[in-house]
N, C-alpha and C positions, 0 to 999 in steps of 0.2 A: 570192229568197233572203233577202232584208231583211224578208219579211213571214214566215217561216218562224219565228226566234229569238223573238219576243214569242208567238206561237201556241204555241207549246210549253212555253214560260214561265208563256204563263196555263193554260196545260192542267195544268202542274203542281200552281198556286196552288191550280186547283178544286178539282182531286182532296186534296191536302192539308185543303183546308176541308169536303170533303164527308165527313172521316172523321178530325177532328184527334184523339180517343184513341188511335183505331188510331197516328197517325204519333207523339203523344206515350210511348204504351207503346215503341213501337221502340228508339227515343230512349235513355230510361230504362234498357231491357235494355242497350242497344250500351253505355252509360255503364258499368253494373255490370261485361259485360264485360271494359271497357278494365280498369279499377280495380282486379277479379281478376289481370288479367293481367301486369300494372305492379306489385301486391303480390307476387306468384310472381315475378317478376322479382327483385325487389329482396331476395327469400327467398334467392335463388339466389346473388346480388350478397354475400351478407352469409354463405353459405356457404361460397363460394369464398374472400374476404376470412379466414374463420375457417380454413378448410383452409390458404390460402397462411401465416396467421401460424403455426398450427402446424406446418408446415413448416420454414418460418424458423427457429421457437426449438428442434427437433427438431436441425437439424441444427448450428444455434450448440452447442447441449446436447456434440453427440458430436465437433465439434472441441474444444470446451474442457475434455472429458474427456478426449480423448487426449494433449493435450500435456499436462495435468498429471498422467499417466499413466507418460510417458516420463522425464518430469523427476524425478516419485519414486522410482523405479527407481533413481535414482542418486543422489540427497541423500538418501536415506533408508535406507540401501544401508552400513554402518558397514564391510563391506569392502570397501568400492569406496574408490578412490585418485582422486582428482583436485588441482590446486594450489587455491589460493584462490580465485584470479581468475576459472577459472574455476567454482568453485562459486557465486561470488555473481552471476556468469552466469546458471546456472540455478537459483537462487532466484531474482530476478527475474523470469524466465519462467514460474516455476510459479504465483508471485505475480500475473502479468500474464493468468493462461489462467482461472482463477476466473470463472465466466459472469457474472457479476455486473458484471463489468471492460467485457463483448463485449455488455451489454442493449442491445438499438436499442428499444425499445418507445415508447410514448407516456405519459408523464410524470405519465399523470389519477391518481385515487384509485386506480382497481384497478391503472394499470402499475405504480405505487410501492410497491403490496402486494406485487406481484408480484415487485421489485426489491431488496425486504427480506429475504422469505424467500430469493431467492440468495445475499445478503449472510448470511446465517443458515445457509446452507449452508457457504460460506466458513470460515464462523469453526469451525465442527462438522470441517471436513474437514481443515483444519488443525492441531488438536486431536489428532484422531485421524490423523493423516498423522507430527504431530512427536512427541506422546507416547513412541514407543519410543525414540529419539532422548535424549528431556528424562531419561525414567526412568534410563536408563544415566548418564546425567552426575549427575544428583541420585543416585545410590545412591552410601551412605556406604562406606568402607572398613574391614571388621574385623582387630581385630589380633587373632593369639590365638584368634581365632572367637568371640569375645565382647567385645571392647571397641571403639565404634564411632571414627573418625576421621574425617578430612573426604572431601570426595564430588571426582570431577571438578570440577564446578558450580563450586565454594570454591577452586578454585586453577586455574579456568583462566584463558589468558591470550592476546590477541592476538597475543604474541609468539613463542608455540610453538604454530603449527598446521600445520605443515609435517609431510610423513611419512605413514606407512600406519595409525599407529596414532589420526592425528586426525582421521578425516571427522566423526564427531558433534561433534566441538568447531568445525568448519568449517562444517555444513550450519546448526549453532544460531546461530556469529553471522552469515550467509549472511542466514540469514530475517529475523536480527532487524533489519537493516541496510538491507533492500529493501522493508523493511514499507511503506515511504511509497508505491509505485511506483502510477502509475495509467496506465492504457493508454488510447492514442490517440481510439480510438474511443468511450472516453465522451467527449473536450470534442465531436467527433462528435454523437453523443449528444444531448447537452447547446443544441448549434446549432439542432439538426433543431428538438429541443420547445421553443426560444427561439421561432421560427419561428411555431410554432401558440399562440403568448404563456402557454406551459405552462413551471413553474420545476422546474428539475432540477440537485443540485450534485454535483459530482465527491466520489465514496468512495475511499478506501485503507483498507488493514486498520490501518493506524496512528491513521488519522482514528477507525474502529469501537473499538477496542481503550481509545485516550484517553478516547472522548468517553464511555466505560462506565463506565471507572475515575472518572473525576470527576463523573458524574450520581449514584454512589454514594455518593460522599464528598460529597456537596452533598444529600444526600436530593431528589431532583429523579427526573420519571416516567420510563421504564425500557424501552424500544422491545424490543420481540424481537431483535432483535442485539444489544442492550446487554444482556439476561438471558441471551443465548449465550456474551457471555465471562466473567462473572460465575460462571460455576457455579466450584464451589472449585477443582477442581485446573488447571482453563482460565485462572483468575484467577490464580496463582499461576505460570503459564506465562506469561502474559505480558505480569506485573512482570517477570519475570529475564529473558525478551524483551526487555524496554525497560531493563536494567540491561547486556545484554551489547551492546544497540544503544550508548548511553554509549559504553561504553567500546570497542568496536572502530573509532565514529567519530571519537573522539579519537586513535586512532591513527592513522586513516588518515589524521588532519588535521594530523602530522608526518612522513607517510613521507617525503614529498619535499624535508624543509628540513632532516633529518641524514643519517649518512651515519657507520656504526658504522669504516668504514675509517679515517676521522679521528682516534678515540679514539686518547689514548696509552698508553705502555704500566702503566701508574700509574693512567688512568682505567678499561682493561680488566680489570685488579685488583681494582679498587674493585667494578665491574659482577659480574665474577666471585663476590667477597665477597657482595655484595646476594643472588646468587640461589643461592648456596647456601645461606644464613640465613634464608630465606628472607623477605629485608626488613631484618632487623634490624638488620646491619652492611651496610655500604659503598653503595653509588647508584648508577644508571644517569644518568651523563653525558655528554653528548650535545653537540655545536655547533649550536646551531639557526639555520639560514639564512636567515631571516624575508629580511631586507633583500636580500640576495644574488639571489633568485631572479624570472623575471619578474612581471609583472605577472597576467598569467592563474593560476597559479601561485600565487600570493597568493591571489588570488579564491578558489581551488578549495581554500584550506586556511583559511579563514576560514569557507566553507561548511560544508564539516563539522563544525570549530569551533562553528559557529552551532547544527549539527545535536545536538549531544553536550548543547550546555548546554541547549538547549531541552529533550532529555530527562531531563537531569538534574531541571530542574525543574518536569518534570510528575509526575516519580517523587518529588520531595519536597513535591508537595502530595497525590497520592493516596497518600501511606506517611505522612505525617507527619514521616519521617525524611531527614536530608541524606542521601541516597549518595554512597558512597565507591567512587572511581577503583579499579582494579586496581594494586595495588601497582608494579606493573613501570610503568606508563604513570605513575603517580602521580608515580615518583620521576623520571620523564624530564623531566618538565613542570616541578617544580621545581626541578630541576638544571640546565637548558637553559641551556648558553653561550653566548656572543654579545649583540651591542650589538643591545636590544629598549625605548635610551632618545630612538630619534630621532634620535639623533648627528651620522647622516649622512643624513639628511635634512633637506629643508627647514624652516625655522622658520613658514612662510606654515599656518595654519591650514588654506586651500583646498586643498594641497598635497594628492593623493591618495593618495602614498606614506605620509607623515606620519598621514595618518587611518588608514590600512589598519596600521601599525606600532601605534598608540593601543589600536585595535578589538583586536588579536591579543592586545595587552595583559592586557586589560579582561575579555576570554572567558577567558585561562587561567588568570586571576583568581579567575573565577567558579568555573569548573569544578574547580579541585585547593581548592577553599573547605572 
């Protein structure tokens, strides 16, 4: 048996050397072979890969069309009835269903192409989603059938959206409100192609919209979503976007620190007088409970606060002009009563009451400027 294994071995070696083209052609074929077969392979590998991604984006496509489907149907919808609260519900949602919001791709030159033109979509579907909405509020009023007055637009107000007759005045400041929002699954997103050391930053339609208005105003180059909101009547939507953002964030950054029951009968007069004049005589004043209230509370109205002047002054660099508050909110802001001098609070600078009372100061400062 021990003298069998070398016998066969050298029997091999012969036959190999007595005919080494032949065993070299083999060789070569079985090589090309493999090489075919391993290329068809990795055809197949890079097929399947391109069928699973269009799959993927096929059916991300027909979720994120259907919930912004549903949600238009009713923010869009002038006689549909809903409260406030929840309208800016579902603006948020409609905001958050944008496929653009839900891309998982991979971050290279072509995914970001790719992540543009959604974002381009976005801005086009919005457009054409809030248009019929924007046109009814901007259409002036004629008196006589010939002499024009002012429009919705020009005297609406945070303060009357209640009732059947304001879902456009609700779903316009809804949108303009939720512009910031961005959904979970880009920092998602964002992790994945961190991962593959690919750079990808978080979008919102506020981020898009800003960064258009000012690449214009700054002569600086011009991305395909920045020439999507730029067309004129888009461009014009949404400044009065960012001017009704203003002003319903400043509202909401007093709901919770007055409290119209307080008013006396002498201040309810005065408020009266204001909005039948409309402005001229009397003021909405108000007890503002800055100090009174807790601490989260504070936060959550310094945030909006924060939110109002920031737009404030991005709309007075891309207008060139200060904007001005809505009359109703303008005169609450100035009239606000109540100790807003520290009094009762600490004199300790660290004091975080004390700085939070300074700051509330300082923005409502800014903002009624």
């Amino acid at each position: 048996m021990s003298r069998l294994v070398p016998t066969l071995v050298l029997s091999v070696l012969i036959s190999a050397c007595e005919n080494p083209l032949a065993t070299m052609s083999d060789m070569k074929e079985t090589t090309a072979e493999m090489k075919e077969i391993t290329a068809d392979m990795n055809n197949k590998m890079d097929e399947t890969n391109e069928n699973t991604g269009n799959l993927g984006a096929a059916s991300r496509h027909g979720f994120s069309e259907d919930k912004r489907d549903k949600k238009r149907k009713v923010l869009f919808n002038p006689s549909y009835y809903q409260d406030m609260g929840n309208t800016l519900v579902d603006a948020k949602v409609f905001l958050l269903s944008f496929e653009y919001q839900i891309w998982d791709g991979i971050a290279d030159t072509q995914g970001l192409m790719e992540r543009e033109r959604l974002i381009v979509d976005a801005i086009h579907e919005l457009h054409q989603s809030l248009s019929g909405t924007y046109e009814a509020l901007k259409t002036k009023k004629k008196y006589l059938g010939m002499i024009s007055g002012d429009s919705r637009m020009d005297n609406m107000t945070p303060l009357e959206v209640a009732g059947s007759d304001f879902q456009e005045e609700r779903t316009f400041y809804a949108i303009a409100t939720t512009l910031h929002v961005i959904d979970l699954l880009q920092e998602r997103a964002i992790e994945q192609n961190k991962a593959r050391n690919l750079d990808m930053q978080e979008v919102s339609l506020y981020d898009v919209i800003s960064s258009a208005l000012l690449k214009e105003k700054q002569g600086l180059y011009l991305s395909d979503a920045d020439k999507a909101v730029l067309v004129k009547d888009m461009k014009e939507m949404s400044i009065d976007l960012l001017k009704a953002r203003m002003n319903f964030l400043a509202a909401l950054a007093i709901k919770n620190m007055i409290d119209e029951e307080d008013m006396t009968v002498g201040e309810k007069a005065q408020g009266l007088l204001f909005k039948l004049t409309d402005g001229s005589m009397g003021a909405l004043r108000l007890d503002g409970k800055f100090n009174q209230v807790n601490s989260v509370t504070r936060g959550d109205i310094l945030n909006k606060l924060e939110g109002a002047v920031k737009t404030k002054r991005l709309l007075q660099e891309v207008t060139g002009e200060t904007p001005k508050l809505n009359a109703d909110i303008d005169s609450i802001y100035r009239n606000l009563k109540g100790d807003f001098s520290q009094s009762d609070v600490s004199i300790d600078s660290f004091n975080q009451k004390a700085m939070e009372v300074d700051k509330f100061n300082s923005l409502r400062e800014e903002l009624i400027q």
